[in-house]
N, C-alpha and C positions, 0 to 999 in steps of 0.2 A: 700612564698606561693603566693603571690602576681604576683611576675614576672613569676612563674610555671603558673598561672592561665592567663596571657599578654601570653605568648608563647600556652597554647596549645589554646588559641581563634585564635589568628594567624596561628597557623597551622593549624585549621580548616577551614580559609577559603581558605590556598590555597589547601588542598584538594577539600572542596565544594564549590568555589565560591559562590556570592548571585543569587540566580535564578533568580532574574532580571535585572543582569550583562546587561549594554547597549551593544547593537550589532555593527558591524563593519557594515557600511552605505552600502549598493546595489546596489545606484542611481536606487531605487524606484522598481528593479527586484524582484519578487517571484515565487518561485514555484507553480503553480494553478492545475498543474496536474502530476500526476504519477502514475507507473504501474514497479513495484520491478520486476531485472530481477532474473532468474531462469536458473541454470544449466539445459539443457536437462536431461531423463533419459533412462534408456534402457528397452528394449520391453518385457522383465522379472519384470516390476514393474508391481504392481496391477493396475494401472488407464494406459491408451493409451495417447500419446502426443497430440493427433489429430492437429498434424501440420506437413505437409510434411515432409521428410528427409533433401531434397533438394530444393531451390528455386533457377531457374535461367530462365533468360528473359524472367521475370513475375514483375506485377507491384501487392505492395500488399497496397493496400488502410484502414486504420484504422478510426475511431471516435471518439474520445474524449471529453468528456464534461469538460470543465475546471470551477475552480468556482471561483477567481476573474478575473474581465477583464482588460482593458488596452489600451495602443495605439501603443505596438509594443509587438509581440510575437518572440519567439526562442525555437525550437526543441532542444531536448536530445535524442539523438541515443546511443545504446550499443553492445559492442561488447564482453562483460563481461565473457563469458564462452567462446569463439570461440579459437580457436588456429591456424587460420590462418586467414591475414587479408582479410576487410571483403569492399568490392565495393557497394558503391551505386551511381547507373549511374546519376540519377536526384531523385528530390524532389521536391512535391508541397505541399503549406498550404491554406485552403480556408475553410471559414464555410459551414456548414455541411445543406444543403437541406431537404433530405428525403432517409434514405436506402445510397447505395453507391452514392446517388446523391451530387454536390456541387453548391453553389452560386457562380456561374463563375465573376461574378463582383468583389470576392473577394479575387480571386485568384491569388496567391503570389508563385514566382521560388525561392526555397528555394538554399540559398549560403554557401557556407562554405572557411570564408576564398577569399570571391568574386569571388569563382570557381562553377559550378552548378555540381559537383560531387568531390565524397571525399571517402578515402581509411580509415577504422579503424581499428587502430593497435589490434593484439589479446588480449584481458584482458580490451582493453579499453571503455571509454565514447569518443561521439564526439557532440560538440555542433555547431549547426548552428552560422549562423549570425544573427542579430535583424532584422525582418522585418515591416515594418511599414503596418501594421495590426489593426486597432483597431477593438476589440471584447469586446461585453461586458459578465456580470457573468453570469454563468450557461449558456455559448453559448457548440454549439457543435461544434468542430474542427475535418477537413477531411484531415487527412496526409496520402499523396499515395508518394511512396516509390519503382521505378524501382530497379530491381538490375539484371544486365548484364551476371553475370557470374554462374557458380556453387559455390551455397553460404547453405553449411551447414545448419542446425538451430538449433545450439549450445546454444543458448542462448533466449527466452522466456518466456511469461507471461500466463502459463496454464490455468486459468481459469478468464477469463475475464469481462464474462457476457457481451459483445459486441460484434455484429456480425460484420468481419470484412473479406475483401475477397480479394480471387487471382484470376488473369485474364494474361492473354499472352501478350508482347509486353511491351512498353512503352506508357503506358496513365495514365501518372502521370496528362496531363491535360484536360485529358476527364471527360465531364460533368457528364457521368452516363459511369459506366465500362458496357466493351461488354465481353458475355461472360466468367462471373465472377462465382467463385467457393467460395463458404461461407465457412466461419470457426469461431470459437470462443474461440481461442488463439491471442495473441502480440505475436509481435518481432519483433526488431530493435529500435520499439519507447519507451522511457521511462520515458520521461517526455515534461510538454513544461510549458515554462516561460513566465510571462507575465511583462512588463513594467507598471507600474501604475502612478499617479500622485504623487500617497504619496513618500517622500522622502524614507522612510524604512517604507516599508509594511508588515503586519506579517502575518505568515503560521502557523497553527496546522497540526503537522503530527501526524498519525493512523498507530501505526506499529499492527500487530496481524496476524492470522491465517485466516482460511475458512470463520468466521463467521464475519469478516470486508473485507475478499476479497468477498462475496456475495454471497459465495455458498447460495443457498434456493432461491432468487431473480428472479425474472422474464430478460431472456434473454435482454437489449436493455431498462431496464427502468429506470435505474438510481435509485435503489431502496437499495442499501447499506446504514447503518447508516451514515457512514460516509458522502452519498451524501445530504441526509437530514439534517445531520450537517453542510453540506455546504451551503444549501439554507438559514439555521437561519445567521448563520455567512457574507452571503455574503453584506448583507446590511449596514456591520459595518465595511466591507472593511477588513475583515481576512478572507485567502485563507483554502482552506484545502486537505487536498492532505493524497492520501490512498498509504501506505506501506503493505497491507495485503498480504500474499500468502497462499493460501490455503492450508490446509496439514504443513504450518511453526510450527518450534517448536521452543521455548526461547532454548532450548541446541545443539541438534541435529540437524544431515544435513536433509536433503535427498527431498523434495520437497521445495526446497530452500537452502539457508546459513542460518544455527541456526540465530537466532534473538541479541545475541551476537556479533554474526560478524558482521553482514551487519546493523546494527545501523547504524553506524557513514555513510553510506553509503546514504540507503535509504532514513535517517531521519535529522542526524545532518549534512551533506555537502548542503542540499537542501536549496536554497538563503529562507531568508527569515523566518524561522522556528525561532519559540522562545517557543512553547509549544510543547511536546511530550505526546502522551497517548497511553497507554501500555496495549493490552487486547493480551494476549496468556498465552499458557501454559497447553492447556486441552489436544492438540496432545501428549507434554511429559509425561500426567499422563497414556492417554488411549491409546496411540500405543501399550503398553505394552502386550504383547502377542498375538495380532492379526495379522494377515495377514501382515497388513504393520511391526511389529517388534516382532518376533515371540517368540524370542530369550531373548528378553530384559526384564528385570528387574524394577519393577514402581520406578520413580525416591523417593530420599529423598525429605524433607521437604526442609531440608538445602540445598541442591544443586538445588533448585528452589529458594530458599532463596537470594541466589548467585548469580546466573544469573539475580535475577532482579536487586540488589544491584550494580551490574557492570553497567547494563543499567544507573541507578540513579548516577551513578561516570561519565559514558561517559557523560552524559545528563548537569549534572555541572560544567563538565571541560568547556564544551562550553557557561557555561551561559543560558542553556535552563532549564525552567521549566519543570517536566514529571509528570505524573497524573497516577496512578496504576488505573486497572479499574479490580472489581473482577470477576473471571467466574463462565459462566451462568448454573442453572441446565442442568441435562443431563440425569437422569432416562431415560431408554427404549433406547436411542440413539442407532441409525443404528442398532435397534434389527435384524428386515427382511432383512437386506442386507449381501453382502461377509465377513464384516468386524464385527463379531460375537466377545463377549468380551469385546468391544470397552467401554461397562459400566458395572462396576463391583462395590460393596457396599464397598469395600476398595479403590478402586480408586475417588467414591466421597468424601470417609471419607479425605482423603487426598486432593481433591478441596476445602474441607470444612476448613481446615486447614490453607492452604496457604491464602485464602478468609478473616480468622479472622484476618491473619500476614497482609496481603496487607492493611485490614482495619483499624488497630489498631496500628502497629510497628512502625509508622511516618518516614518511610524512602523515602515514594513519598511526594512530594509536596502537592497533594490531591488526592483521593478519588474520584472514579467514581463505584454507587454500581448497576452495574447490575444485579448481583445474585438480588437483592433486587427489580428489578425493572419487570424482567424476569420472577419470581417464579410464578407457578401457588397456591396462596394464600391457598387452599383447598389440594394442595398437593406440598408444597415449591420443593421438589429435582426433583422435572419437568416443564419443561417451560407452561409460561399460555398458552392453546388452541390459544387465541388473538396474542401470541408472537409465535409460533410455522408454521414452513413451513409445516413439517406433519413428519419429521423427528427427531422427540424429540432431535434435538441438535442446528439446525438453526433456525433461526429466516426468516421468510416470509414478504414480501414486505411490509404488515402493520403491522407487528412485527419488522422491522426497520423504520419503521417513528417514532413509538409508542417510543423505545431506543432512539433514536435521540431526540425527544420532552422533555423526563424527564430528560438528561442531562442539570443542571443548570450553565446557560452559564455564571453569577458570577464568578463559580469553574473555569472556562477555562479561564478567562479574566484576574484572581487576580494577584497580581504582586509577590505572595509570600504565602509561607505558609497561 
């Protein structure tokens, strides 16, 4: 009994390693900002791309607010969905002014490889060189982005909440773009890194859906839980970086790679990351006969069960901690809109479900209870008036401070169960 009882503790930990397995050193690199890419989709899907078909000899300028800083940054470009490679003629880096404006003092020719243009192969990432940059946290970064040829847009970050724009020519280092066309889609940029003092500096990554990529959020404010989590966090020198895609589901494709796949991508290759927090999963209950999945069938318990359980296997093989965070009511949700169904009283009974397993079954490391945080007290299965954008399902700008604020930053910090 003895050595049965020595073996299967052994083989538990090389299943689960200890979630706070020491990391392989970065010399000080972390992730401070990301934007998860996204397959295109076709013009038979319920929501429009709103980003061109085609870009070519057009400079597209983006924003970025990163949230630790640093004294040397590096860009992540993607080529993730594309199937033919993909030109970018030049690149600049420079903090961020006003609008598409930049601080030309701080403006940086971005290298790859000590070339100031670089080719990406189809399916892939291409990362810059390090540039000596110092920025500090919660700055905004201005990455403009010529590209010369007819360049697809295979690959994108649908909903943003940043306005970010196209203009003619090469003026990657033009102060204020002329004749620029708005939009508020990514593409190309997916993340950017920063160099810090600390030897290994640590990142919280935010994988989840709509309601962590900002739908409800005021265009251009920075008003994601996440970015609020970033402002508490940045003073303690942990980054934090959003994996959300709007419309994502823990199983299924289709406004993105199920949350399954794109883990190890999004969340655990990202320098730096040593916690994971895990909010999805209402898309898999409520697509179920709507518009977006007409066809489909509401998932089980268990195979929600599953797919988090995997996350929580990906998450330990690496030695990262993950945090289950439960979902938020959703009464009335997109009642007035196309997407009719979307809440149905078996489909909460079923949030309610998974909500007691997330909270009670001890398979995340901890507990994040937004259901509890969210609930309008006077009628728990819909969000408070205070948390609500006006859409019974997102949360609104001071309905994510408010989330951001009662997450106790202990929970995030612990080194363990």
């Amino acid at each position: 009994m003895r050595l049965l009882a020595v073996f299967t503790a052994l083989t538990a930990l090389l299943i689960f390693p200890f979630a706070h397995a020491e990391p392989i050193s970065r010399n000080g690199w972390v992730a401070s900002w990301t934007a998860s890419p996204q397959a295109i989709w076709g013009k038979d899907f319920a929501f429009p791309t709103n980003i061109p078909a085609v870009i070519e000899g057009q400079t597209l300028r983006q924003v970025a607010r990163i949230s630790l800083g640093g004294k040397k940054v590096r860009l992540v470009f993607s080529n993730a969905y594309g199937k033919q490679p993909l030109k970018i003629g030049a690149a600049t880096v420079a903090v961020t002014d006003k609008a598409s404006s930049m601080q030309t003092a701080t403006l940086k020719t971005v290298t790859f490889s000590g070339e100031t243009s670089a080719t990406i192969p189809p399916g892939a990432p291409l990362l810059s060189d390090p540039l000596d940059l110092p920025v500090n946290a919660l700055s905004h970064m201005t990455v403009s982005t010529f590209l010369p040829d007819n360049t697809p847009t295979t690959t994108f970050h649908w909903d943003a909440r940043q306005t970010a724009w196209l203009a003619a020519g090469n003026q990657v280092s033009a102060p204020t773009l002329t004749s620029a066309t708005a939009m508020t889609t990514r593409t190309l940029l997916t993340g950017i890194e920063v160099q810090t003092a600390q030897p290994e500096p640590q990142a919280i990554a935010v994988i989840g859906d709509s309601i962590t990529d900002g739908d409800g959020v005021s265009v251009d404010s920075d008003a994601r839980w996440p970015d609020f989590l970033a402002q508490r966090l940045a003073p303690k020198g942990i980054a934090v970086i959003n994996a959300g895609i709007s419309g994502g589901r823990l199983l299924s494709d289709q406004m993105g790679d199920n949350a399954v796949a794109r883990f190890a991508r999004d969340v655990l290759d990202q320098p730096g990351v040593r916690t994971a927090i895990v909010l999805i999963g209402i898309n898999d209950i409520s697509w179920s006969g709507t518009i977006f999945a007409p066809d489909a069938p509401l998932p089980t318990l268990e195979s929600l069960q599953m797919g988090y359980r995997q996350l929580v296997a990906q998450a330990h093989r690496r030695g990262v901690r993950i945090i289950g965070v439960t979902l938020t009511p959703f009464e009335g949700a997109l009642h007035d809109s196309p997407v009719h169904g979307y809440y149905t009283a078996d489909k909460d009974a079923l949030r309610q479900k998974l909500n007691a397993w997330i909270r009670d079954s001890g398979t995340f490391d901890a507990v994040i209870d937004f259901d509890k945080y969210a609930a309008d007290p006077a009628h728990p299965l819909r969000l408070a008036p205070a948390i609500d954008s006006g859409d019974s399902l997102h949360p609104g700008d001071a309905g994510n401070r408010m989330l951001a604020e009662k997450i106790p930053l202990e929970v995030l910090m612990s080194s363990g169960k």
